[in-house]
Structure formats: structure tokens, C-alpha cells
C-alpha positions, 0 to 999 in steps of 0.5 A: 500500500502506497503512502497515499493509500495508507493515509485515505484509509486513515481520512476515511476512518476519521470521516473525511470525504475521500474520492482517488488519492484526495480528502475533501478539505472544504470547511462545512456551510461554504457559500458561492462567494469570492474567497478572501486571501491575504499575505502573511509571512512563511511560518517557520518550518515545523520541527517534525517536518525538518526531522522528516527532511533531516532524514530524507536527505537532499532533493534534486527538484530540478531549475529553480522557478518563480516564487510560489505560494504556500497555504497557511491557513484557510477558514470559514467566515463568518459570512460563510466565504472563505478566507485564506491566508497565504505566504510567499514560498519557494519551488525548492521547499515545497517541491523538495518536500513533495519528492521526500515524500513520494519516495517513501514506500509507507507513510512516515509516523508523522504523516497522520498528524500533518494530514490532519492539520492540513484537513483542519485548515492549519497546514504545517507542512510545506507546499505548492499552494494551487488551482485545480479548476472543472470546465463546463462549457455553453453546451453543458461538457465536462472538459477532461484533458490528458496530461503530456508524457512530458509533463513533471508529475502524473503524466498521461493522466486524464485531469478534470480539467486543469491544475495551476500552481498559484504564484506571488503575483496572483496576490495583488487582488484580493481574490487570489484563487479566482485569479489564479484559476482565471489564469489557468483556464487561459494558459491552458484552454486560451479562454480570455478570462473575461470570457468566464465565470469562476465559482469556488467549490471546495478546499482538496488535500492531494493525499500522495504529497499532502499538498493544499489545492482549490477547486472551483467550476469554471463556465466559458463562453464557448461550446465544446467544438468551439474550445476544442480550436481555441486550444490549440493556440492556448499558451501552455498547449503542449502540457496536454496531448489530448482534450475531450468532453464527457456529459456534465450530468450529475449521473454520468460524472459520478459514473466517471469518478466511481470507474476511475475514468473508465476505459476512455478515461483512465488513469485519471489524476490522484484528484480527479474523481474528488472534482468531479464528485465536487462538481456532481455535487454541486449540479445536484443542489443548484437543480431548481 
């Protein structure tokens, strides 16, 4: 059993809602708002995480990127929004961090405890904060995208539909998810954001690096034959070899999520049948 399934078994016993390889992390009695981030400073690094480093020695995480984000803290307000506190990070922690961690065949004994802070929303491991947006577009499709044998992690995985780390920049607004997950949806699908209409799901916890991502639906102004040919001149083009749609019926997506992507769809990203379970959901209480 790998470190991630050992520790979805440990989420499910404890009642949190597991779908693949990702725990739902969204605090209960969420509203469809924007969320609130702010900037706070990096905490210092938890004891037992820099033990775990200690003994896991050196990771080579490859060319330094631009700054990054790390998740903080994340909470419900009292007016039912979420509230997100983030902090300037580097590639070279939270990837490092990711590397130990996946080289380990069995969860470390610290692994739980992190888990259940990260679940919590009081992460005290270090990360790569990001977005991970589900796509429906005018003609009501889910746009699933086959990740390139190329790309760093989980390739030639089918992904719903898009994941984007979130960087330093996207915290000049005040909303930093809806602009990051804007951004994504442009770089990867070359929709204008203008052109879309972000709705914030839930908080996912990736069971494998225990990293903190966001979920939202993104609606676009297209129809699935029409984004299929805005796609081909999206700026991250090459980072899927492949797009297709599957119906956003709340039915048919659990059908998806339960199969593991079936045979058309398969192997799907460790949160992918998390989103799109997120997204059934969410179709189902919107219906009149």
C-alpha cells in the first residue's frame, strides 16, 4: 500500500470525504462567494517536518522557478466565504518536500498528524499552494484533458480539467484563487478570462504529497467544438496531448469518478474523481 493509500484509509476512518488519492478539505456551510486571501509571512518550518527532511536527505527538484505560494491557513467566515491566508514560498521547499515524500514506500509516523492539520485548515507542512479548476462549457461538457508524457508529475493522466500552481503575483487582488484559476483556464484552454465565470467549490488535500489545492467550476463562453480550436493556440498547449468532453450530468460524472475514468478515461489524476464528485455535487443542489 502506497503512502497515499495508507493515509485515505486513515481520512476515511476519521470521516473525511475521500474520492482517488484526495480528502475533501472544504470547511462545512461554504457559500458561492469570492474567497478572501491575504499575505502573511512563511511560518517557520515545523520541527517534525525538518526531522522528516533531516532524514530524507537532499532533493534534486530540478531549475529553480518563480516564487510560489504556500497555504497557511484557510477558514470559514463568518459570512460563510472563505478566507485564506497565504505566504510567499519557494519551488525548492515545497517541491523538495513533495519528492521526500513520494519516495517513501509507507507513510512516515508523522504523516497522520500533518494530514490532519492540513484537513483542519492549519497546514504545517510545506507546499505548492494551487488551482485545480472543472470546465463546463455553453453546451453543458465536462472538459477532461490528458496530461503530456512530458509533463513533471502524473503524466498521461486524464485531469478534470486543469491544475495551476498559484504564484506571488496572483496576490495583488484580493481574490487570489479566482485569479489564479482565471489564469489557468487561459494558459491552458486560451479562454480570455473575461470570457468566464469562476465559482469556488471546495478546499482538496492531494493525499500522495499532502499538498493544499482549490477547486472551483469554471463556465466559458464557448461550446465544446468551439474550445476544442481555441486550444490549440492556448499558451501552455503542449502540457496536454489530448482534450475531450464527457456529459456534465450529475449521473454520468459520478459514473466517471466511481470507474476511475473508465476505459476512455483512465488513469485519471490522484484528484480527479474528488472534482468531479465536487462538481456532481454541486449540479445536484443548484437543480431548481
Amino acid at each position: 500500500m502506497s503512502c497515499g493509500e495508507e493515509l485515505g484509509r486513515w481520512a476515511r476512518a476519521s470521516g473525511w470525504d475521500v474520492e482517488g488519492l484526495a480528502a475533501d478539505a472544504g470547511p462545512k456551510g461554504l457559500r458561492a462567494q469570492p474567497a478572501r486571501t491575504r499575505r502573511v509571512a512563511e511560518p517557520a518550518l515545523h520541527a517534525s517536518v525538518a526531522n522528516f527532511l533531516e532524514r530524507c536527505g537532499p532533493q534534486a527538484t530540478g531549475p529553480g522557478l518563480e516564487p510560489k505560494l504556500r497555504v497557511v491557513s484557510f477558514a470559514r467566515a463568518r459570512d460563510g466565504a472563505l478566507e485564506v491566508e497565504l505566504a510567499p514560498t519557494s519551488w525548492e521547499l515545497g517541491r523538495g518536500f513533495h519528492m521526500a515524500l513520494l519516495a517513501c514506500f509507507a507513510a512516515p509516523s508523522e504523516a497522520p498528524q500533518w494530514l490532519a492539520a492540513a484537513l483542519s485548515g492549519q497546514p504545517i507542512t510545506p507546499g505548492l499552494a494551487a488551482v485545480h479548476g472543472v470546465v463546463v462549457t455553453r453546451d453543458r461538457k465536462l472538459v477532461v484533458m490528458r496530461r503530456a508524457a512530458e509533463v513533471l508529475y502524473r503524466p498521461s493522466h486524464w485531469a478534470a480539467s486543469f491544475e495551476e500552481q498559484m504564484v506571488a503575483d496572483d496576490l495583488v487582488e484580493s481574490d487570489a484563487i479566482a485569479l489564479a484559476t482565471l489564469r489557468g483556464v487561459h494558459e491552458e484552454l486560451g479562454v480570455p478570462p473575461r470570457l468566464a465565470r469562476c465559482t469556488f467549490l471546495s478546499a482538496l488535500v492531494e493525499l500522495e504529497t499532502l499538498n493544499l489545492a482549490f477547486l472551483s467550476r469554471i463556465d466559458v463562453a464557448f461550446e465544446s467544438r468551439e474550445l476544442l480550436a481555441l486550444a490549440r493556440s492556448a499558451p501552455d498547449a503542449r502540457d496536454a496531448d489530448r482534450i475531450d468532453f464527457v456529459d456534465a450530468q450529475p449521473s454520468a460524472l459520478r459514473q466517471l469518478a466511481d470507474s476511475g475514468g473508465g476505459a476512455s478515461h483512465a488513469p485519471l489524476h490522484p484528484t480527479s474523481a474528488l472534482r468531479i464528485g465536487l462538481l456532481a455535487r454541486q449540479l445536484e443542489l443548484a437543480r431548481p
